[in-house]
PASEBA-1860 file (N, C-alpha, C; in nm, 3 decimals):
! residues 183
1> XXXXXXXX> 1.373/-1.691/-1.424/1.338/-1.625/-1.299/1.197/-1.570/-1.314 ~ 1.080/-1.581/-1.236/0.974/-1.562/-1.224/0.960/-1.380/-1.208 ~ 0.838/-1.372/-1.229/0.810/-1.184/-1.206/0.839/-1.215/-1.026 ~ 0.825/-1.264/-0.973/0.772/-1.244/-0.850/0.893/-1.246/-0.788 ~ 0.979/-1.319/-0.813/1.114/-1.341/-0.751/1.260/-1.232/-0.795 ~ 1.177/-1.123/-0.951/1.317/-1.026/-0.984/1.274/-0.929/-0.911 ~ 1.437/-0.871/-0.874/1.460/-0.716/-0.823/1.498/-0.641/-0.947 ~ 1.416/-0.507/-0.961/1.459/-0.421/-0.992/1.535/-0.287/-0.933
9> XXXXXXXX> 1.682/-0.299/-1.036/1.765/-0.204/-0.958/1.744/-0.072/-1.043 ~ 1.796/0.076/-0.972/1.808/0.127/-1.056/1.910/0.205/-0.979 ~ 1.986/0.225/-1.115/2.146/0.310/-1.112/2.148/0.396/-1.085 ~ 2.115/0.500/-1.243/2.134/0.686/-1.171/1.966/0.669/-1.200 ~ 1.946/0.749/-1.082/1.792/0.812/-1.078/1.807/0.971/-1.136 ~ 1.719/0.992/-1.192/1.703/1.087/-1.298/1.645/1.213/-1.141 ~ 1.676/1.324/-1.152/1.590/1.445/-1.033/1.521/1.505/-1.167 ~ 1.383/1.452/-1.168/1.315/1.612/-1.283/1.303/1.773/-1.202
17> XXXXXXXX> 1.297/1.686/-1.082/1.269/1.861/-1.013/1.416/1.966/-1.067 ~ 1.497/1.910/-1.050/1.660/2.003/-1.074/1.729/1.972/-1.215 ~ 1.643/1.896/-1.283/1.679/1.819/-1.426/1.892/1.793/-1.405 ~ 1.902/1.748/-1.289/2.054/1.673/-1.246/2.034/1.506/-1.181 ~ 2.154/1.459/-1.221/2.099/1.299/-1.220/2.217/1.303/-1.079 ~ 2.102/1.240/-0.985/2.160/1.172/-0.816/2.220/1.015/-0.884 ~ 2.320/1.069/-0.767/2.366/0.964/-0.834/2.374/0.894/-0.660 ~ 2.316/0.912/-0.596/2.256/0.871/-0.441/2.249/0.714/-0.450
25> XXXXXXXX> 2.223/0.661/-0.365/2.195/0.487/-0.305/2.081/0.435/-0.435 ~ 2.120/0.304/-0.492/2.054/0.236/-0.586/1.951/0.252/-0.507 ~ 1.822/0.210/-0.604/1.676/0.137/-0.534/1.676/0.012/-0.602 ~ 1.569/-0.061/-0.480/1.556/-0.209/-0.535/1.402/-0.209/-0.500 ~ 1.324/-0.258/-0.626/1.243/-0.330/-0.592/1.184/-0.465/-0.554 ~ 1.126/-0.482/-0.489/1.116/-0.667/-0.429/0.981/-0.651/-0.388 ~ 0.927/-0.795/-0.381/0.785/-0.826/-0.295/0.809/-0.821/-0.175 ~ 0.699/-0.748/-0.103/0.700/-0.702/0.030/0.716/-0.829/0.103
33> XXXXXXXX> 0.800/-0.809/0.246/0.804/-0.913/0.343/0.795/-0.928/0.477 ~ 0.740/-0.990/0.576/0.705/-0.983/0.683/0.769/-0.824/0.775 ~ 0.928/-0.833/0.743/0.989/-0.735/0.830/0.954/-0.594/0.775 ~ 0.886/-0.601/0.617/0.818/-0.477/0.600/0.712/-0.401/0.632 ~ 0.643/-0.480/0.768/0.531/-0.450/0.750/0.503/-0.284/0.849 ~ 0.649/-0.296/0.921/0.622/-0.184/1.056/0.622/-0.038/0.945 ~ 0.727/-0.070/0.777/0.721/0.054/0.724/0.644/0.077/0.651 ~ 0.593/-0.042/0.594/0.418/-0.013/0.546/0.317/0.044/0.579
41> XXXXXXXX> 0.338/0.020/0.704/0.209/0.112/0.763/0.257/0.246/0.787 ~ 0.335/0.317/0.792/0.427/0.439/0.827/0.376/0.501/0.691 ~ 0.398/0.392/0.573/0.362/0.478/0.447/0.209/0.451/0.427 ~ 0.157/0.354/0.491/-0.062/0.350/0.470/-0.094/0.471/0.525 ~ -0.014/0.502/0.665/-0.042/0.593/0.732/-0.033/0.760/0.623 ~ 0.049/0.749/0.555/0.103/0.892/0.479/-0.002/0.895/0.387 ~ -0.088/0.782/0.292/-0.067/0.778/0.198/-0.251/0.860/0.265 ~ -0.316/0.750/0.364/-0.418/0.797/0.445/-0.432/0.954/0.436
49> XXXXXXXX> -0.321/1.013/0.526/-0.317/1.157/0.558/-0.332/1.245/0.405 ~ -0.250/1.201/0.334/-0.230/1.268/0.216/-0.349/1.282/0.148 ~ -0.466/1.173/0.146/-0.560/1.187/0.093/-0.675/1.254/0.173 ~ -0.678/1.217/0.320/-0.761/1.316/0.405/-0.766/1.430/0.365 ~ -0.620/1.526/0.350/-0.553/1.658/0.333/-0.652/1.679/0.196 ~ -0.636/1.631/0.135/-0.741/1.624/-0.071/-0.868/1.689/-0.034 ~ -0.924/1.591/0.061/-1.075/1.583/0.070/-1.129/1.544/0.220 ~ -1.168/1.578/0.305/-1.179/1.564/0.477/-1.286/1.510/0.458
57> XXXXXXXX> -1.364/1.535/0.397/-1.511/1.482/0.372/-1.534/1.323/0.276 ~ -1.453/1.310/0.195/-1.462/1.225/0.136/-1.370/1.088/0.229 ~ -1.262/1.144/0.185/-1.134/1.010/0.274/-1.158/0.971/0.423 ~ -1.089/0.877/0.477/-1.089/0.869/0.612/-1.043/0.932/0.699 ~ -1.009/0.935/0.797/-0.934/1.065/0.885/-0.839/0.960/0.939 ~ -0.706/0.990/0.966/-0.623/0.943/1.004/-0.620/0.943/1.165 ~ -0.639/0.822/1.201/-0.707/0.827/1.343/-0.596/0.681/1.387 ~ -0.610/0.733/1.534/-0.445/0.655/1.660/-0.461/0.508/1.568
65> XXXXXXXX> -0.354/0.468/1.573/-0.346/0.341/1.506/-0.367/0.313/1.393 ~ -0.337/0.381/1.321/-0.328/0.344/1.146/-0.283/0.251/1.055 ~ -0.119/0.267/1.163/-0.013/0.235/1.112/-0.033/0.125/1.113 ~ -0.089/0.067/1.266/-0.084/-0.072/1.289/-0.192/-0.130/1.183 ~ -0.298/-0.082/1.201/-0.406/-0.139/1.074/-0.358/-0.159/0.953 ~ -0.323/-0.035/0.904/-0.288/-0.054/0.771/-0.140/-0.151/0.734 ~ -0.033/-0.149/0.804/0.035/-0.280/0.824/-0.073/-0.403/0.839 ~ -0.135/-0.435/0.911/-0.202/-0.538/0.882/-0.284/-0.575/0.769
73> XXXXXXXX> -0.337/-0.501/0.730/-0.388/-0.496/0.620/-0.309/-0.547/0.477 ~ -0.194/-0.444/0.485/-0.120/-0.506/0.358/-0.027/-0.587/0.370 ~ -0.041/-0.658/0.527/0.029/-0.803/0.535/-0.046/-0.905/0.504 ~ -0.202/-0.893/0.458/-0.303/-0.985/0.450/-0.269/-0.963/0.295 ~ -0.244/-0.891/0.228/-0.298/-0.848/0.092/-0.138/-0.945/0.046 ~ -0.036/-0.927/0.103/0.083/-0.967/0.045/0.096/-1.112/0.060 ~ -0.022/-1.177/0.131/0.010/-1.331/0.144/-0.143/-1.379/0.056 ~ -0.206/-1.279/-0.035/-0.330/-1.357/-0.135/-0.254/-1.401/-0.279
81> XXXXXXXX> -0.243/-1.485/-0.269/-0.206/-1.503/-0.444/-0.254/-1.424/-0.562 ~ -0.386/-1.340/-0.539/-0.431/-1.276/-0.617/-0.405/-1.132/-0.578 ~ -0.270/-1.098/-0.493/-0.234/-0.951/-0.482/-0.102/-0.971/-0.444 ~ -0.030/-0.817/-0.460/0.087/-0.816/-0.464/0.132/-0.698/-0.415 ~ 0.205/-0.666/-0.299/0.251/-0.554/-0.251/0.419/-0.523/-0.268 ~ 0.478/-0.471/-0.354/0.597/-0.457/-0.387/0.648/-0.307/-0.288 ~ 0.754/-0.360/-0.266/0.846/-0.202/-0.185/0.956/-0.156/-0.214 ~ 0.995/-0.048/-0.242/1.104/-0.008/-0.272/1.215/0.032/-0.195
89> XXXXXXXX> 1.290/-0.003/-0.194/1.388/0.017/-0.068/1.528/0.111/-0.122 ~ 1.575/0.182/-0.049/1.648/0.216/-0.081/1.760/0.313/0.085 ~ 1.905/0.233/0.031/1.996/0.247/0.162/1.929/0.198/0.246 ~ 1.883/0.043/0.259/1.829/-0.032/0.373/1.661/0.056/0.414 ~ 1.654/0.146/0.343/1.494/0.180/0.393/1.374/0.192/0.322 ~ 1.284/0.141/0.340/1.178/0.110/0.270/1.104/0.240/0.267 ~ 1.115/0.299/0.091/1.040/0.452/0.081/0.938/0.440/0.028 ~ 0.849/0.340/-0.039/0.776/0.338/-0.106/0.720/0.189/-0.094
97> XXXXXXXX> 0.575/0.209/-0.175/0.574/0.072/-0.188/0.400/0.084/-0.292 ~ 0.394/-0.030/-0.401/0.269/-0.049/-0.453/0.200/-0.170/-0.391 ~ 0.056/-0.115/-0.398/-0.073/-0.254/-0.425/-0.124/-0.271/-0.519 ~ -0.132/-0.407/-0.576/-0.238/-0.446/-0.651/-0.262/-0.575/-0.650 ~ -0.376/-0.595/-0.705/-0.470/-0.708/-0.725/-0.538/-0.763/-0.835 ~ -0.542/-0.873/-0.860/-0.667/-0.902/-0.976/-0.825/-0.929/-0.919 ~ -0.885/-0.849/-1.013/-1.023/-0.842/-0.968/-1.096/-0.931/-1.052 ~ -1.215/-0.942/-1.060/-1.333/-1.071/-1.108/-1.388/-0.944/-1.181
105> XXXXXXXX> -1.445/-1.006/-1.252/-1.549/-0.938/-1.361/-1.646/-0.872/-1.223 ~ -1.705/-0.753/-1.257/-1.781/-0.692/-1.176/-1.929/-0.583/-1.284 ~ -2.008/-0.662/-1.184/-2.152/-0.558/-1.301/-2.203/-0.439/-1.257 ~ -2.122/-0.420/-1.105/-2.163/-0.321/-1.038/-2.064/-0.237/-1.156 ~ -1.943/-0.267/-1.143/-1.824/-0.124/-1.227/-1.876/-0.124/-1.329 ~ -1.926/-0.254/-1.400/-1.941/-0.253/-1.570/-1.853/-0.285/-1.612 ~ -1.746/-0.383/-1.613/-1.663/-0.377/-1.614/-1.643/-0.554/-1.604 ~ -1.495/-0.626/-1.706/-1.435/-0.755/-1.740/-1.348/-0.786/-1.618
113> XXXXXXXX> -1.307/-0.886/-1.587/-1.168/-0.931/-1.514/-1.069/-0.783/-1.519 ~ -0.999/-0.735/-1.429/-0.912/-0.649/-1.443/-0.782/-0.665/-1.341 ~ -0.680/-0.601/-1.353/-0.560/-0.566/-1.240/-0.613/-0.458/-1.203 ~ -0.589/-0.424/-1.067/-0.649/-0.321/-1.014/-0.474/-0.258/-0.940 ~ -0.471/-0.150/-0.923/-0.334/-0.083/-0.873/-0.422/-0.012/-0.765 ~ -0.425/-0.046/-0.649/-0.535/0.001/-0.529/-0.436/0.118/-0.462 ~ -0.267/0.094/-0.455/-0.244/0.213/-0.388/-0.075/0.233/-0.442 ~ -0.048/0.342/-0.468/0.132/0.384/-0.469/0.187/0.503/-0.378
121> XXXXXXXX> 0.255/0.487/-0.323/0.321/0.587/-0.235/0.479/0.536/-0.249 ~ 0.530/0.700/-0.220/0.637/0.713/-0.233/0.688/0.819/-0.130 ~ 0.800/0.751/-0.001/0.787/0.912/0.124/0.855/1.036/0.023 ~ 0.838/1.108/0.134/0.790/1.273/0.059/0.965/1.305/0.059 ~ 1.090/1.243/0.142/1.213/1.262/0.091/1.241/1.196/-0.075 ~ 1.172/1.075/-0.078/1.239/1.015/-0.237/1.115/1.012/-0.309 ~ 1.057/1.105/-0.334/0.998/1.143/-0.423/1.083/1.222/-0.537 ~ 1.033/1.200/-0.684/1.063/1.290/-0.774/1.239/1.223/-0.808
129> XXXXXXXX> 1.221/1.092/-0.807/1.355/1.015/-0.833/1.341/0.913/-0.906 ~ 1.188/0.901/-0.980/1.169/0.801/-1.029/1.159/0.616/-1.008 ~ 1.104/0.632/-0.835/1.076/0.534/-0.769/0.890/0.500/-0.795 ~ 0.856/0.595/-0.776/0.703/0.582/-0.809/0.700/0.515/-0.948 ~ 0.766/0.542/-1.050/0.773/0.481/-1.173/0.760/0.313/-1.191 ~ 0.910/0.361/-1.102/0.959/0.186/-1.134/0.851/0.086/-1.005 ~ 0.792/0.146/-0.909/0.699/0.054/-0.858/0.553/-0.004/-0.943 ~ 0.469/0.118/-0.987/0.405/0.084/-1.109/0.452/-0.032/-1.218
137> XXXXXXXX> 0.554/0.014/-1.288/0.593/-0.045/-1.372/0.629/-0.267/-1.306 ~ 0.676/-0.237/-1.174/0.683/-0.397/-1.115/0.532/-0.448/-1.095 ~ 0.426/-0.355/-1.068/0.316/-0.400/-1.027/0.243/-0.438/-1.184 ~ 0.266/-0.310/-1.284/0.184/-0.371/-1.411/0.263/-0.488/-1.423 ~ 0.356/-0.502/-1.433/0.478/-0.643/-1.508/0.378/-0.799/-1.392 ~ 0.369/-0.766/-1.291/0.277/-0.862/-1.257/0.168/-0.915/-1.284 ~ 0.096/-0.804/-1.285/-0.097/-0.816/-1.346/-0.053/-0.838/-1.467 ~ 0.068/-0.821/-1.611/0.056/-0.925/-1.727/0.084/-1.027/-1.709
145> XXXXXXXX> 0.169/-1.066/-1.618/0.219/-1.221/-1.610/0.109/-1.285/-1.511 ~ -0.010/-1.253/-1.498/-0.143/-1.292/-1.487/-0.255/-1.270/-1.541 ~ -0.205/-1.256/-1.659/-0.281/-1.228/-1.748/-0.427/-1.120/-1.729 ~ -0.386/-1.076/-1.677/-0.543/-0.926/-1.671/-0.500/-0.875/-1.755 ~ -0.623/-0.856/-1.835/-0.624/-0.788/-1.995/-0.607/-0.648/-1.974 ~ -0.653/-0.550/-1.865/-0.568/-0.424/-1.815/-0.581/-0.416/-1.686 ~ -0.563/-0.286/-1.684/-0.514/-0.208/-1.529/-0.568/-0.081/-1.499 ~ -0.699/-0.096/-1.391/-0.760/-0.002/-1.402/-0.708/0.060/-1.242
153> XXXXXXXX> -0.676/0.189/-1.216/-0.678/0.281/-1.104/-0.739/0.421/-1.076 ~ -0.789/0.417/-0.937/-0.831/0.560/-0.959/-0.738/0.676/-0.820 ~ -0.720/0.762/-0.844/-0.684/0.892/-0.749/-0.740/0.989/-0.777 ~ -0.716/1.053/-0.629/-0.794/1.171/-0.612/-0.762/1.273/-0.704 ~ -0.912/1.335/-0.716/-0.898/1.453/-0.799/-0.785/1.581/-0.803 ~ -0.765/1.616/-0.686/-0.647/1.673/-0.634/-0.498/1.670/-0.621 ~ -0.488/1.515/-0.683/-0.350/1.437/-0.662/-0.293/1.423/-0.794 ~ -0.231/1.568/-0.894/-0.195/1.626/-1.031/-0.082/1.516/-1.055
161> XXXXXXXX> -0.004/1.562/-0.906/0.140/1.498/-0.953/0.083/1.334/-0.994 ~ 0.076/1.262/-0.910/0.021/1.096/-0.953/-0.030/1.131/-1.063 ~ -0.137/1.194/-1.102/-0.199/1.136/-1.267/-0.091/1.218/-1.411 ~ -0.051/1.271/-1.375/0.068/1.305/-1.464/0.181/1.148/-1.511 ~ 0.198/1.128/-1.366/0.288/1.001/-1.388/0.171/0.842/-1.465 ~ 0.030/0.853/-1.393/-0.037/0.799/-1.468/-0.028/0.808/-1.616 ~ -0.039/0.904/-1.627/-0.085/0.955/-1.748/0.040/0.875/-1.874 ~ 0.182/0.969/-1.787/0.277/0.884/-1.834/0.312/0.783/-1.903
169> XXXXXXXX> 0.274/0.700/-1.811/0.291/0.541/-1.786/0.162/0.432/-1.910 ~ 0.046/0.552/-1.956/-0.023/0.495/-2.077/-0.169/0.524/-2.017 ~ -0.211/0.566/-1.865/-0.361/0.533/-1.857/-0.376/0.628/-1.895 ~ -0.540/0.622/-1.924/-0.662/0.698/-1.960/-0.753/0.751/-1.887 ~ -0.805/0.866/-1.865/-0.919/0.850/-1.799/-1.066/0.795/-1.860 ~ -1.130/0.715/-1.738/-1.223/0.659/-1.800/-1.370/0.728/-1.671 ~ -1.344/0.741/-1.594/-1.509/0.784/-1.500/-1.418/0.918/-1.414 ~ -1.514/0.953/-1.386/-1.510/1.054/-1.286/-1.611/1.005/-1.150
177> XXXXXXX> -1.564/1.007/-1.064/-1.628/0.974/-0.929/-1.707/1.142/-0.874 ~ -1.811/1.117/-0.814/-1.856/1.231/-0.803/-1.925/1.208/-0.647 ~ -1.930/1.276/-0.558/-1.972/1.264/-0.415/-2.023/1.388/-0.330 ~ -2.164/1.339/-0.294/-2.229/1.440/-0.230/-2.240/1.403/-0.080 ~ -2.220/1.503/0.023/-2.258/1.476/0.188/-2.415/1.479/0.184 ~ -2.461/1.399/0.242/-2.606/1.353/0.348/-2.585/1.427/0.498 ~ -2.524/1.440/0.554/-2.518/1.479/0.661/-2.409/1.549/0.715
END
């Protein structure tokens, strides 16, 4: 069975917030599919806001029609061979979901061939159940079985909880992004 074609289930989800194990509706992970796209954007839309909320100045502003964009968007991204949008579903509803991609050597980054993890969200009910985990973990399991020698991501400075689980999961920090207003 190919990476692209397994689901990952998971049994008891661990709660760190209450250190008690839910023993609530399995999750499954799978590659995103056409009928996912209305909850994709529901979560581009969150993931948008969430980062506006970080930084107003830096991020985009979450402006009428998001949802629809950003559904489109990662319905384009889920039909490139060189990206992969996985979702997590759970009790028939899609709470989460990762992006990534393989990138080309780039001289602007400085930087070899890489997997790039462009976005993870997880809605703000199934959070802290160890879904964010297991989406990462389907998206790296891809970028090896395409051989990208790693996996580079970045989040906002503000966003503790994500780089904790980064952190987790083996990355490093490697740059700091730094941004000044002109106007």
């Amino acid at each position: 069975m190919g990476v692209a074609s397994k689901r990952w289930k998971i049994g008891v989800i661990h709660n760190y917030r209450r250190g008690q194990h839910n023993l609530g509706p399995p999750v499954t992970i799978r590659k995103a599919e056409p009928a996912d796209l209305q909850a994709l954007g529901r979560l581009g839309a969150l993931l948008v806001r969430t980062h506006y909320e970080f930084d107003s100045k830096r991020f985009l502003p979450p402006t009428k029609g998001i949802e629809d964009g950003y559904a489109s968007f990662l319905g384009r991204m889920s039909e490139s061979p060189d990206s992969c949008v996985f979702v997590a579903e759970r009790d028939g509803a899609i709470v989460g979901y990762v992006f990534a991609a393989l990138e080309p050597l780039s001289w602007k980054e400085l930087r070899g061939p890489a997997g790039f993890i462009h976005d993870v969200i997880v809605a703000e009910e199934a959070r802290r159940l160890g879904i964010g985990t297991k989406l990462m973990e389907a998206a790296i399991e891809w970028l090896r079985a395409r051989h990208a020698p790693r996996v580079i991501l970045s989040t906002a400075a503000l966003n503790v909880a994500a780089q904790v689980l980064f952190r987790r999961l083996g990355f490093r920090d490697t740059m700091v992004e730094m941004t000044m207003e002109l106007g």
